[in-house]
C-alpha positions in Angstrom: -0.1 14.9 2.1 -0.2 11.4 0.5 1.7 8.8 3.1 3.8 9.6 6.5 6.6 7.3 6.2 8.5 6.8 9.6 12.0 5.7 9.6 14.5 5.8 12.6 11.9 7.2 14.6 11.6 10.2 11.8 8.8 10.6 9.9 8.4 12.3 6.4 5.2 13.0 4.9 5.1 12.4 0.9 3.4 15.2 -1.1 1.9 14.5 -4.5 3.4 17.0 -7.3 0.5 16.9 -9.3 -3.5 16.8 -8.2 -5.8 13.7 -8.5 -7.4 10.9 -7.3 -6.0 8.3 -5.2 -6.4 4.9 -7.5 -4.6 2.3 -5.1 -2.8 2.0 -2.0 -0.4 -0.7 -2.2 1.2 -0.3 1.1 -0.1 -1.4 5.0 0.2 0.4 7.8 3.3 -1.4 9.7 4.3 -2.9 6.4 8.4 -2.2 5.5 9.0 -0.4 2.1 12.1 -0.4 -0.2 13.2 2.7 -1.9 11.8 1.7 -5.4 8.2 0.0 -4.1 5.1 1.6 -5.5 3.2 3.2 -2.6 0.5 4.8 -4.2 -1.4 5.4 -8.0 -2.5 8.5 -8.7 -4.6 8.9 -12.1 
């Protein structure tokens, strides 16, 4: 699992569909996210 993401007291966890490396996190913990932010590079 890559990221929880908690939303109306949910959370989700976000699986990568492919394997690799993290490159960057571009998200905080706490921080609010919009459908079509980038979370996360993988390479």
């Amino acid at each position: 699992m890559l990221l929880t993401i908690e939303a109306m007291k949910m959370e989700t966890g976000l699986h990568a569909d492919r394997d690799g490396v993290v490159k960057a996190i571009h998200v905080r913990p706490g921080e609010q996210i919009d459908a079509k932010d980038l979370l996360v590079e993988i390479e």
